[in-house]
mmCIF file of the N, C-alpha and C atoms, coordinates in Angstrom:
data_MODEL
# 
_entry.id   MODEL 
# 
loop_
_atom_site.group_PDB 
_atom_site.id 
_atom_site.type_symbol 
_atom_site.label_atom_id 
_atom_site.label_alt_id 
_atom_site.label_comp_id 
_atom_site.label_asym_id 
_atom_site.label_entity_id 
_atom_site.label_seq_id 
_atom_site.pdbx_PDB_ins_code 
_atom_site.Cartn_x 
_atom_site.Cartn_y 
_atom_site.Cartn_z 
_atom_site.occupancy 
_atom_site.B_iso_or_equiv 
_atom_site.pdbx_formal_charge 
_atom_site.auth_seq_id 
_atom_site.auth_comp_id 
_atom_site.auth_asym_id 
_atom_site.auth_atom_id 
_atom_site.pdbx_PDB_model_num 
ATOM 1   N N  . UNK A 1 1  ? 0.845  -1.188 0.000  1.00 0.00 ? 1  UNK A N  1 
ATOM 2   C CA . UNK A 1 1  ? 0.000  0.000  0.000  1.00 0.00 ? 1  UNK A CA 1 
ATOM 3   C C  . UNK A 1 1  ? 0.881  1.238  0.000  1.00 0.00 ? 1  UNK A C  1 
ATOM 4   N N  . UNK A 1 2  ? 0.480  2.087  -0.808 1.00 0.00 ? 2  UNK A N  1 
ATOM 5   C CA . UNK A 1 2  ? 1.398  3.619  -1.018 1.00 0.00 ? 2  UNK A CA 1 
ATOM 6   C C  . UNK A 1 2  ? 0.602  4.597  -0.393 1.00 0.00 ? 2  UNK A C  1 
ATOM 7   N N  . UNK A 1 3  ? 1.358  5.262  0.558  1.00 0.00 ? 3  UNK A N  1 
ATOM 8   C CA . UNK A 1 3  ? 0.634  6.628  0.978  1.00 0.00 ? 3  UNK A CA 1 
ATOM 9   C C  . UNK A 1 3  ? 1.334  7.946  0.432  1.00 0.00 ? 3  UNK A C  1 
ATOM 10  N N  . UNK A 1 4  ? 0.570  8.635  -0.258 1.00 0.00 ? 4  UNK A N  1 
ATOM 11  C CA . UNK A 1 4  ? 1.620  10.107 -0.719 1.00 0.00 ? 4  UNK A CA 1 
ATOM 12  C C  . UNK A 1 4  ? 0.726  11.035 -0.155 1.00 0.00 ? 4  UNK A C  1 
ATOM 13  N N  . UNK A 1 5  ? 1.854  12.295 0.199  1.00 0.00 ? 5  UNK A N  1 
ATOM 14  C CA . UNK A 1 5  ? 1.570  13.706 1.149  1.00 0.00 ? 5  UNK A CA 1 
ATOM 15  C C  . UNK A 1 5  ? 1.651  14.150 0.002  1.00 0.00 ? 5  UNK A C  1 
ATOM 16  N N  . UNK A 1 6  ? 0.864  15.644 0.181  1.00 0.00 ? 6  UNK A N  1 
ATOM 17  C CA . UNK A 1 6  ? 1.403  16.891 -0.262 1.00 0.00 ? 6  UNK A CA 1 
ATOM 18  C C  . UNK A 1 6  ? 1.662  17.762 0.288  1.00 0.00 ? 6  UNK A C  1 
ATOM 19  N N  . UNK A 1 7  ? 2.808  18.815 0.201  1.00 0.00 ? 7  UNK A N  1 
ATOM 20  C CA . UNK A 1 7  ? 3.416  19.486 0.934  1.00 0.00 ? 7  UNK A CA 1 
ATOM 21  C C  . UNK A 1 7  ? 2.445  20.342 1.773  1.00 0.00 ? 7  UNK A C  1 
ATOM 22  N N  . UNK A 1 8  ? 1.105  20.151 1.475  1.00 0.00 ? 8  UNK A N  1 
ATOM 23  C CA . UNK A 1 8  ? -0.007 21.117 2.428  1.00 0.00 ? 8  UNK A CA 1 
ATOM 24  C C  . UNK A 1 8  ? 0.070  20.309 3.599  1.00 0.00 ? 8  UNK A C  1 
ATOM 25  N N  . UNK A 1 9  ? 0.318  19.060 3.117  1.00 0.00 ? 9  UNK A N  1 
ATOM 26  C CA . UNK A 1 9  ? -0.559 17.510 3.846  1.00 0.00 ? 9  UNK A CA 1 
ATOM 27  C C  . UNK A 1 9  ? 0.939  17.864 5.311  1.00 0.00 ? 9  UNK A C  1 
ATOM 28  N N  . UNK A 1 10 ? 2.062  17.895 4.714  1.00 0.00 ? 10 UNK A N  1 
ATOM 29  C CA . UNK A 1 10 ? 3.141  17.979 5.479  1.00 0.00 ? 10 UNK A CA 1 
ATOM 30  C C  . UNK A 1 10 ? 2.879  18.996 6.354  1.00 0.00 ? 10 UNK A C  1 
ATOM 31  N N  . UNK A 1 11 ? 3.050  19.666 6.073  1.00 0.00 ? 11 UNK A N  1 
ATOM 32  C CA . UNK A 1 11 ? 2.662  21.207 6.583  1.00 0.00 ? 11 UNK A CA 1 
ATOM 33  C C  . UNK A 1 11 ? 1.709  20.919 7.765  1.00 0.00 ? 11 UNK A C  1 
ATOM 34  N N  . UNK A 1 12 ? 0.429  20.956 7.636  1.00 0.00 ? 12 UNK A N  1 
ATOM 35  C CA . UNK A 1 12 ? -0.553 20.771 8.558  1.00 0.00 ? 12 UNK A CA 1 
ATOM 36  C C  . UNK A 1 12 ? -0.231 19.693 9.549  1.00 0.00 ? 12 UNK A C  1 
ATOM 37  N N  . UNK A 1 13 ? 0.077  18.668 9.197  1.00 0.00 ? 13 UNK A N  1 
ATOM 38  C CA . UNK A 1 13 ? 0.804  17.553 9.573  1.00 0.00 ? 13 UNK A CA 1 
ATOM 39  C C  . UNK A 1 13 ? 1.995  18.224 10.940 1.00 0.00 ? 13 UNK A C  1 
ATOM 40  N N  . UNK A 1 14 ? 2.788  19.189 10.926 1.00 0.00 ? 14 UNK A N  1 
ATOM 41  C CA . UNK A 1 14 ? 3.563  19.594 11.589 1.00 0.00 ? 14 UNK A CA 1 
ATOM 42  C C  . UNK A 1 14 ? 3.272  20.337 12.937 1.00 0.00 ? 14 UNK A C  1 
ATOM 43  N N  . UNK A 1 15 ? 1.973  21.100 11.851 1.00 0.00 ? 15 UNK A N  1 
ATOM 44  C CA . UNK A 1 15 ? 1.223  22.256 13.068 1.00 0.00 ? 15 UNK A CA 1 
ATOM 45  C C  . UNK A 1 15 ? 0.922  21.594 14.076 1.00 0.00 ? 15 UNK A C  1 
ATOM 46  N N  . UNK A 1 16 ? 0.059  20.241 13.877 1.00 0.00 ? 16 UNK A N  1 
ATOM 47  C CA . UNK A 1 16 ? -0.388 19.798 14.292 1.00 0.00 ? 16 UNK A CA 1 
ATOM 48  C C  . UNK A 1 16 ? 0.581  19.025 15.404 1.00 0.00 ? 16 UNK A C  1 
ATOM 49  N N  . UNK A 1 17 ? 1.490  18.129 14.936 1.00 0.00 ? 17 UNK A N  1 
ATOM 50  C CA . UNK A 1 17 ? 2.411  17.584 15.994 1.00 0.00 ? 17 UNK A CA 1 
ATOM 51  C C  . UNK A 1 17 ? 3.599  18.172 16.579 1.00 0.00 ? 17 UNK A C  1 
ATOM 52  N N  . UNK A 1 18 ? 3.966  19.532 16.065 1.00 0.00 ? 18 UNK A N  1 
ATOM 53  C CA . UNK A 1 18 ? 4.858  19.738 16.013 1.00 0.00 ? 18 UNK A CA 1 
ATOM 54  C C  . UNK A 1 18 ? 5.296  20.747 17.524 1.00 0.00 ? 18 UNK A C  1 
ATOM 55  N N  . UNK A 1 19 ? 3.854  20.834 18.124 1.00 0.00 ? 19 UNK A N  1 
ATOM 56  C CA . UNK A 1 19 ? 4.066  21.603 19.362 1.00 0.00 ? 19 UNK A CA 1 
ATOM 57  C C  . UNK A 1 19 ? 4.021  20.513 20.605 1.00 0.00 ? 19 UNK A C  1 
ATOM 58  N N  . UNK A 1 20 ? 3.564  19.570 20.144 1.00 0.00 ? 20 UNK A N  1 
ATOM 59  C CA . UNK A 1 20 ? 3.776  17.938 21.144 1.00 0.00 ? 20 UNK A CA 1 
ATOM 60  C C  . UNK A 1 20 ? 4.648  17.564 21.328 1.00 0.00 ? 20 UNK A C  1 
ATOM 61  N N  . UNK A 1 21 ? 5.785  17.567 19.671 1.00 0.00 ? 21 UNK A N  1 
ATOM 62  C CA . UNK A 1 21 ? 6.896  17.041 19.891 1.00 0.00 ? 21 UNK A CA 1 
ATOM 63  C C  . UNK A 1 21 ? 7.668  18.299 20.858 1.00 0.00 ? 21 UNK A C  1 
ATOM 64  N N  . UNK A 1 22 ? 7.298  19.486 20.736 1.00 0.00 ? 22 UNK A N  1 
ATOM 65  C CA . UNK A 1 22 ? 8.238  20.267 21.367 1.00 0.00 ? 22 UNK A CA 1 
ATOM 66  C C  . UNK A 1 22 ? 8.252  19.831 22.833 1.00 0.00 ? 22 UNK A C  1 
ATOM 67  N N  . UNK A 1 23 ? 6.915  19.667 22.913 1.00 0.00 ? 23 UNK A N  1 
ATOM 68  C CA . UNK A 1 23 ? 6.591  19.674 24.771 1.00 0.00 ? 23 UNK A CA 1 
ATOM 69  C C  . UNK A 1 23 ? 7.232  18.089 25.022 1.00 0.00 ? 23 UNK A C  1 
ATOM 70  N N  . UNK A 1 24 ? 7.738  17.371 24.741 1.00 0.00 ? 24 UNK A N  1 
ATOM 71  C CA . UNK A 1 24 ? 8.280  16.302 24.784 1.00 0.00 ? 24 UNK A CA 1 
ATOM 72  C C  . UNK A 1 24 ? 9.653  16.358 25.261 1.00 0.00 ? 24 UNK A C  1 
ATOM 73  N N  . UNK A 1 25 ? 10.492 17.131 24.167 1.00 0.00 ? 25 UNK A N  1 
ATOM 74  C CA . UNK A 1 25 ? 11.719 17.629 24.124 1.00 0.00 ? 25 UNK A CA 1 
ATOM 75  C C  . UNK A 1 25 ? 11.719 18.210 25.227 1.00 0.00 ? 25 UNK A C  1 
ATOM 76  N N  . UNK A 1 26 ? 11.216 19.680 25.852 1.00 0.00 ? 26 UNK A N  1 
ATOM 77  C CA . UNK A 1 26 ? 11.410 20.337 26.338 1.00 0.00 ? 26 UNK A CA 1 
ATOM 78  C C  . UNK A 1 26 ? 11.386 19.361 28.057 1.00 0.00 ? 26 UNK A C  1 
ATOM 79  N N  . UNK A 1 27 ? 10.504 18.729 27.950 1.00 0.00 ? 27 UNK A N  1 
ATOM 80  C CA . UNK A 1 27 ? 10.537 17.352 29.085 1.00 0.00 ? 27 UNK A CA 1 
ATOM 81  C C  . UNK A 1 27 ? 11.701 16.599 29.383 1.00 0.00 ? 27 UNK A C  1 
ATOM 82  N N  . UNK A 1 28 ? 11.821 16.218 28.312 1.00 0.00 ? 28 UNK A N  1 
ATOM 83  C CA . UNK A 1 28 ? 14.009 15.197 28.410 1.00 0.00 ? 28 UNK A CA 1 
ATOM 84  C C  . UNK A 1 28 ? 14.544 15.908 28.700 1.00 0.00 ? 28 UNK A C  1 
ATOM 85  N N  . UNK A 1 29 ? 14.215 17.494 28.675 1.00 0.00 ? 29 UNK A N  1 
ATOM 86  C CA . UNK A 1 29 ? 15.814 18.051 28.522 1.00 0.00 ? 29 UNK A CA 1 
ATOM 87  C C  . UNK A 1 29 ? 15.700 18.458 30.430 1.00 0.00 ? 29 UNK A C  1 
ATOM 88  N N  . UNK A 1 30 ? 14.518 18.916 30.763 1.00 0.00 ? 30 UNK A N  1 
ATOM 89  C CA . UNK A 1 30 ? 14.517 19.333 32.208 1.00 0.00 ? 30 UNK A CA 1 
ATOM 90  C C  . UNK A 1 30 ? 14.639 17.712 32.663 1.00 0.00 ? 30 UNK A C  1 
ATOM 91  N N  . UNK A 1 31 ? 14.188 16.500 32.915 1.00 0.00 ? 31 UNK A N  1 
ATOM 92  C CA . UNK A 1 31 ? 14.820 15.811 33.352 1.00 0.00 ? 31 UNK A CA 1 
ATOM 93  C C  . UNK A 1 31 ? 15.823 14.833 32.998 1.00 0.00 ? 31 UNK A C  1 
ATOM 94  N N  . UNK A 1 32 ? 17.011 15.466 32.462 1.00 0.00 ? 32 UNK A N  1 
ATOM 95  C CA . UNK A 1 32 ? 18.372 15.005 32.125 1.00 0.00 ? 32 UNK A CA 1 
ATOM 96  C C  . UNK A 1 32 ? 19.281 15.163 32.872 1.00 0.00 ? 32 UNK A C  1 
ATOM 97  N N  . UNK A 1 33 ? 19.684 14.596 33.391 1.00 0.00 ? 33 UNK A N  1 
ATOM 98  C CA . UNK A 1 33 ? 21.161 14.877 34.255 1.00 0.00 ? 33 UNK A CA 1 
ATOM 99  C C  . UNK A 1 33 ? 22.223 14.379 33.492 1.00 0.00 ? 33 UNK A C  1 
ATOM 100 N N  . UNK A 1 34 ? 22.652 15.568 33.428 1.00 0.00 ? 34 UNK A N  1 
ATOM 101 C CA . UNK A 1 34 ? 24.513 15.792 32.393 1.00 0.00 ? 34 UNK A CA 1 
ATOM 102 C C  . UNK A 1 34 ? 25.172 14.403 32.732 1.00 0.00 ? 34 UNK A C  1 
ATOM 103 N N  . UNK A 1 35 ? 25.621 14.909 34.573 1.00 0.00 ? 35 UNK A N  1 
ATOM 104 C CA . UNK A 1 35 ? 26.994 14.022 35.044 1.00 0.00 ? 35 UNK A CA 1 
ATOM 105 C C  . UNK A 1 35 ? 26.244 12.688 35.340 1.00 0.00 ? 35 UNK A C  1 
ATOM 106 N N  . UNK A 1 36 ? 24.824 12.270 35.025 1.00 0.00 ? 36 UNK A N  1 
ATOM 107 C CA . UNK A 1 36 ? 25.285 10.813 34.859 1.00 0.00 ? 36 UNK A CA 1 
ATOM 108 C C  . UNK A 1 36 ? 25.185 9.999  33.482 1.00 0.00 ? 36 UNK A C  1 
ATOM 109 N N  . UNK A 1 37 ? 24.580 11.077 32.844 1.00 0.00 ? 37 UNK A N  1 
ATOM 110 C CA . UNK A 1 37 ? 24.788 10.536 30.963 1.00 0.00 ? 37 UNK A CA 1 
ATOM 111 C C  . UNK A 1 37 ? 25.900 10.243 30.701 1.00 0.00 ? 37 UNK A C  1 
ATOM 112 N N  . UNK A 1 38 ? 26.920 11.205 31.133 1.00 0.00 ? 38 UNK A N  1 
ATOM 113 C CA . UNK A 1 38 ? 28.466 11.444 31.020 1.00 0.00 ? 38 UNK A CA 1 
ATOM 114 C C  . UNK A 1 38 ? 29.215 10.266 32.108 1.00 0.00 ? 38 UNK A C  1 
ATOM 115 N N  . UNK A 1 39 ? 28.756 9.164  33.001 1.00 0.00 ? 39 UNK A N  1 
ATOM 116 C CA . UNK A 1 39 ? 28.636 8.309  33.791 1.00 0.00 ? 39 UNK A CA 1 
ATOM 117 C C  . UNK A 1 39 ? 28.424 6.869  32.787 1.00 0.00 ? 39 UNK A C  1 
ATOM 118 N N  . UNK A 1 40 ? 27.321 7.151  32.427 1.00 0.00 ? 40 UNK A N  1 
ATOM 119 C CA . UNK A 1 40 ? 26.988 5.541  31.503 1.00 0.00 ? 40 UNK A CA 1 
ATOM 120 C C  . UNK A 1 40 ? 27.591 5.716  30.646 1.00 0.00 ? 40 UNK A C  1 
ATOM 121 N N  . UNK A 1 41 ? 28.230 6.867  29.963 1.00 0.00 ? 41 UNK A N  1 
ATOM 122 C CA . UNK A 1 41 ? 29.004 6.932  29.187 1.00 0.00 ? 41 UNK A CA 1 
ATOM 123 C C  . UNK A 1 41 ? 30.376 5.943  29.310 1.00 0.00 ? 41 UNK A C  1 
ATOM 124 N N  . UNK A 1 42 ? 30.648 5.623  30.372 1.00 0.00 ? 42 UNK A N  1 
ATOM 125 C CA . UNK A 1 42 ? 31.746 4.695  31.101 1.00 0.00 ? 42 UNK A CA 1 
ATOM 126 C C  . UNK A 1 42 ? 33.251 5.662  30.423 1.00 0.00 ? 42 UNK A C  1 
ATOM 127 N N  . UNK A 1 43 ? 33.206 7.190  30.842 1.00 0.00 ? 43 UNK A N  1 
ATOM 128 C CA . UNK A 1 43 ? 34.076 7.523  31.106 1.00 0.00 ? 43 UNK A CA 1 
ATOM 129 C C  . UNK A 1 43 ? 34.986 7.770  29.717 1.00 0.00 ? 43 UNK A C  1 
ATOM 130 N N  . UNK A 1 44 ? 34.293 7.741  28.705 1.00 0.00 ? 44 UNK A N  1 
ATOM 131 C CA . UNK A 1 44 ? 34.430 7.967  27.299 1.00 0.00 ? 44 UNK A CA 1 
ATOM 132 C C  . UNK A 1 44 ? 34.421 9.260  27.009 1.00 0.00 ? 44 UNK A C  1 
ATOM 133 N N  . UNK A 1 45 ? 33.761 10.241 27.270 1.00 0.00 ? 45 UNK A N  1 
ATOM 134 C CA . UNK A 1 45 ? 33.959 11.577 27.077 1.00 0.00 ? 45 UNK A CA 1 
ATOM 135 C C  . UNK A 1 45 ? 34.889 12.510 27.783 1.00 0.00 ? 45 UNK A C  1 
ATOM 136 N N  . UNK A 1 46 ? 35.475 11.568 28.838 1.00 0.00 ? 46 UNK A N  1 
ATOM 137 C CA . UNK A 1 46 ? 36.333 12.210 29.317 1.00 0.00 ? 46 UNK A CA 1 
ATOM 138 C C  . UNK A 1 46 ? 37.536 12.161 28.971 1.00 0.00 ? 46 UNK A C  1 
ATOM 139 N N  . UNK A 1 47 ? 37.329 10.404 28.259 1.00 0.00 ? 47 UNK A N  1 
ATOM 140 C CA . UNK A 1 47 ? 38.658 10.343 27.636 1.00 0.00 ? 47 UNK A CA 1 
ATOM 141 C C  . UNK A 1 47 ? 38.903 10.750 26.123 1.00 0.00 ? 47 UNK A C  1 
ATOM 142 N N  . UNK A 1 48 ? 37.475 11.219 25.221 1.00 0.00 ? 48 UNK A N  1 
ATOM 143 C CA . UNK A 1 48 ? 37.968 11.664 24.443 1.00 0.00 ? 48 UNK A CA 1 
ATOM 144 C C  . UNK A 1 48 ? 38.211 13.733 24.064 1.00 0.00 ? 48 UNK A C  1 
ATOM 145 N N  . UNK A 1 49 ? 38.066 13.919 25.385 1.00 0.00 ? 49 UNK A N  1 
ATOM 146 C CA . UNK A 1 49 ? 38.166 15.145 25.547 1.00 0.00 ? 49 UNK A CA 1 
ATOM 147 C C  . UNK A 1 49 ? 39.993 15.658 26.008 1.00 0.00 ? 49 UNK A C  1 
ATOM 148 N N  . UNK A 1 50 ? 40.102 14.194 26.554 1.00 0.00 ? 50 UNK A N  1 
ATOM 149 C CA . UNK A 1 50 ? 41.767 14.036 26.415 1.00 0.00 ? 50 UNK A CA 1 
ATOM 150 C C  . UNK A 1 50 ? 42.597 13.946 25.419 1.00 0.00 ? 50 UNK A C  1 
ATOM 151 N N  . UNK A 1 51 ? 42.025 12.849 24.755 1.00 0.00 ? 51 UNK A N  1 
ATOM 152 C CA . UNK A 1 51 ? 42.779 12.431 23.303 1.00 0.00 ? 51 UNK A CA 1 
ATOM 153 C C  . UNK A 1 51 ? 42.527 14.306 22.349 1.00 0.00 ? 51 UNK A C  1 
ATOM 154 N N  . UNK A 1 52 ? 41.420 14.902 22.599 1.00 0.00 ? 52 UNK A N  1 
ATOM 155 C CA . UNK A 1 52 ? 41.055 15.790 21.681 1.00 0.00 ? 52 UNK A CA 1 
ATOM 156 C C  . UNK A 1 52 ? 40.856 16.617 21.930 1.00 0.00 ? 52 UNK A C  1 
ATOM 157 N N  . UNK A 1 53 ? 41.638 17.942 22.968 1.00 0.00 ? 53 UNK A N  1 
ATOM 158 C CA . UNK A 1 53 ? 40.988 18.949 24.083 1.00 0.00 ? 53 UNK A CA 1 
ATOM 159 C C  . UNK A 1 53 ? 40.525 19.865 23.027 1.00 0.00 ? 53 UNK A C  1 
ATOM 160 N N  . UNK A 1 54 ? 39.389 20.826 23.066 1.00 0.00 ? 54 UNK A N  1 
ATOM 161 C CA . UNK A 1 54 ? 39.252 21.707 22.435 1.00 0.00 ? 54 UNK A CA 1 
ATOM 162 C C  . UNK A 1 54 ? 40.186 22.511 22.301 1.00 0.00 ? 54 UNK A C  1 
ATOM 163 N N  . UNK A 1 55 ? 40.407 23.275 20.609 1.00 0.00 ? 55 UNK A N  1 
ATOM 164 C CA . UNK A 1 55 ? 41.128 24.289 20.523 1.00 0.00 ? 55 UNK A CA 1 
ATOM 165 C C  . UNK A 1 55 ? 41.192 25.375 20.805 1.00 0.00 ? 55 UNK A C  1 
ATOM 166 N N  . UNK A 1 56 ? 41.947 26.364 20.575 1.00 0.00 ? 56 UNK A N  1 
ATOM 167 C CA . UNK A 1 56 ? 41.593 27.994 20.684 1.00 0.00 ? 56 UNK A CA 1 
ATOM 168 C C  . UNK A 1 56 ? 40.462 28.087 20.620 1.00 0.00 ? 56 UNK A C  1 
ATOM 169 N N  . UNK A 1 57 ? 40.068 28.196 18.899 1.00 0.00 ? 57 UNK A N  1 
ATOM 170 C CA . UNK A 1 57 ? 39.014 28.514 18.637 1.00 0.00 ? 57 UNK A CA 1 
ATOM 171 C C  . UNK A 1 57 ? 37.737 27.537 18.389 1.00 0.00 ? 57 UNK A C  1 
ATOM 172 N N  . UNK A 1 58 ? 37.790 26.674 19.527 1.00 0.00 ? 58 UNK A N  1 
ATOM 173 C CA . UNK A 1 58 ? 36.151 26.171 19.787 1.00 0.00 ? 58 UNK A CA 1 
ATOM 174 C C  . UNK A 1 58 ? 35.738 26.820 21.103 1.00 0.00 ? 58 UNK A C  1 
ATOM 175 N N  . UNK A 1 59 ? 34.114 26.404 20.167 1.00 0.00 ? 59 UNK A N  1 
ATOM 176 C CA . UNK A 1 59 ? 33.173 27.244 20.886 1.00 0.00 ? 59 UNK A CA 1 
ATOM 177 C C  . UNK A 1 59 ? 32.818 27.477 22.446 1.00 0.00 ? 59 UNK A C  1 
ATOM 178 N N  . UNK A 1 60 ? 33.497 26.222 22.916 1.00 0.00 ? 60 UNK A N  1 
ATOM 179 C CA . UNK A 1 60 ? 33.393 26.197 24.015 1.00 0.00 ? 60 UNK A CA 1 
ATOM 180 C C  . UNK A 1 60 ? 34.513 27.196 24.857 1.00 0.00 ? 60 UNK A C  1 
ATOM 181 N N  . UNK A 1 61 ? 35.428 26.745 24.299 1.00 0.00 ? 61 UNK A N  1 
ATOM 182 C CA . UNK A 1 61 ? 36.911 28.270 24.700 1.00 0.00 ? 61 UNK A CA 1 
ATOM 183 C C  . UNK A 1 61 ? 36.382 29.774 24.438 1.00 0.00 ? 61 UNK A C  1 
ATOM 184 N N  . UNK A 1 62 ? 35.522 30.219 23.685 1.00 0.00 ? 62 UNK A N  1 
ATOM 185 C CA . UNK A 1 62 ? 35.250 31.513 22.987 1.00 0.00 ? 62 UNK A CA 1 
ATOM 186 C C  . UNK A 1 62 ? 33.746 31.509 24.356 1.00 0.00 ? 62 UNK A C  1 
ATOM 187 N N  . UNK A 1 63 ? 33.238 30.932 24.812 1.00 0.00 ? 63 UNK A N  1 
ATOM 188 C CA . UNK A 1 63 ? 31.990 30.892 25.267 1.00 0.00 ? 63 UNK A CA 1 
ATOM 189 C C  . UNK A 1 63 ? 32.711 31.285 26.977 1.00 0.00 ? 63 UNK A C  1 
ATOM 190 N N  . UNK A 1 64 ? 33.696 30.477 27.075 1.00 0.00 ? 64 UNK A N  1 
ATOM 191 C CA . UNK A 1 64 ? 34.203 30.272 29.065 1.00 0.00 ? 64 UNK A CA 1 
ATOM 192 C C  . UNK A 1 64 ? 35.273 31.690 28.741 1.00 0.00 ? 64 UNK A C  1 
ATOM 193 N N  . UNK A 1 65 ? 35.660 32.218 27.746 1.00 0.00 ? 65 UNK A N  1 
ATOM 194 C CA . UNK A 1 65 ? 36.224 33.025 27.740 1.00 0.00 ? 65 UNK A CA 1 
ATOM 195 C C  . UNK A 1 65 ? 35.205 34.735 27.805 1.00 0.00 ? 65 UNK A C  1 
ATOM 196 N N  . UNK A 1 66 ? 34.457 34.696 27.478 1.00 0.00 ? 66 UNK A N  1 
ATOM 197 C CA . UNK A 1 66 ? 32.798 35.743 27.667 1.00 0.00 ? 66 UNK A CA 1 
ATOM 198 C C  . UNK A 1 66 ? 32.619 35.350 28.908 1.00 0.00 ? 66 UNK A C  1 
ATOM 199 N N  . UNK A 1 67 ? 32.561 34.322 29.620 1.00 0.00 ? 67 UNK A N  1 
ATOM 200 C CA . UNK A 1 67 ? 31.921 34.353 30.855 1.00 0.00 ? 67 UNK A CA 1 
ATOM 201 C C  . UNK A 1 67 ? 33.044 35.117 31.805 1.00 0.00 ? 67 UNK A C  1 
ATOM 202 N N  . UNK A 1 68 ? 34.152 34.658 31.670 1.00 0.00 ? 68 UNK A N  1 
ATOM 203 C CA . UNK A 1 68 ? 35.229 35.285 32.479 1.00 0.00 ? 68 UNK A CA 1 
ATOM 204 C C  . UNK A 1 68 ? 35.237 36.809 32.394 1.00 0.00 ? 68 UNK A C  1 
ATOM 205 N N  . UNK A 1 69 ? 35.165 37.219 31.334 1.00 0.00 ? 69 UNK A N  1 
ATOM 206 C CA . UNK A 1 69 ? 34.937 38.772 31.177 1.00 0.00 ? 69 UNK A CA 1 
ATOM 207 C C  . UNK A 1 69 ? 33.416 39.342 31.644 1.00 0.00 ? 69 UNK A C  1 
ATOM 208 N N  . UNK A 1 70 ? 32.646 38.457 31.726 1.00 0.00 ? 70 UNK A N  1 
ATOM 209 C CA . UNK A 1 70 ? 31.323 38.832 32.301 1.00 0.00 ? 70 UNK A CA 1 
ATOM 210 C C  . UNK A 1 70 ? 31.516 39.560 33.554 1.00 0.00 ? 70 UNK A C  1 
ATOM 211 N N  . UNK A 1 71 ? 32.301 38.090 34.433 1.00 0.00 ? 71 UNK A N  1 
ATOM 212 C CA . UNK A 1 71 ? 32.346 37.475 35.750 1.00 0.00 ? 71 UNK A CA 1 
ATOM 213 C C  . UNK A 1 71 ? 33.233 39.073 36.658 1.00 0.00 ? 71 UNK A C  1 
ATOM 214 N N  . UNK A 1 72 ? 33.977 39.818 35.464 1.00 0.00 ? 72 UNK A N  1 
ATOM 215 C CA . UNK A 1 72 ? 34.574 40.922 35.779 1.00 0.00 ? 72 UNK A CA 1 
ATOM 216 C C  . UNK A 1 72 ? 33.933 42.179 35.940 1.00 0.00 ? 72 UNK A C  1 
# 
């Protein structure tokens, strides 16, 4: 059996789920805890943050570097 959309079909289709899926998301993310994702991780992100420290210019250096000047 073939089902075909049309891009209206999509569209409406989105309106419709697309504020559910948000409220979903927005759910995982308030109950997520970082340090134990980073835990079952079995210690993998720590080690590849070793093998691979961020550079100068990542975002994360350019981001802790604004906060420090905030923090002033």
């Amino acid at each position: 059996m073939s089902v075909t959309f049309t891009l209206k079909d999509w569209v409406e289709n989105w309106k419709r789920v697309g504020p559910e899926l948000e409220a979903i998301r927005r759910s995982e993310l308030v109950r997520s805890n970082t340090a134990e994702a980073i835990e079952r991780l079995g210690g993998w992100v720590r080690i590849a943050v070793k093998q691979a420290p961020p550079g100068p210019d990542s975002g994360l250096v350019i981001m802790q570097a604004w906060f420090a000047k905030l923090r002033r």
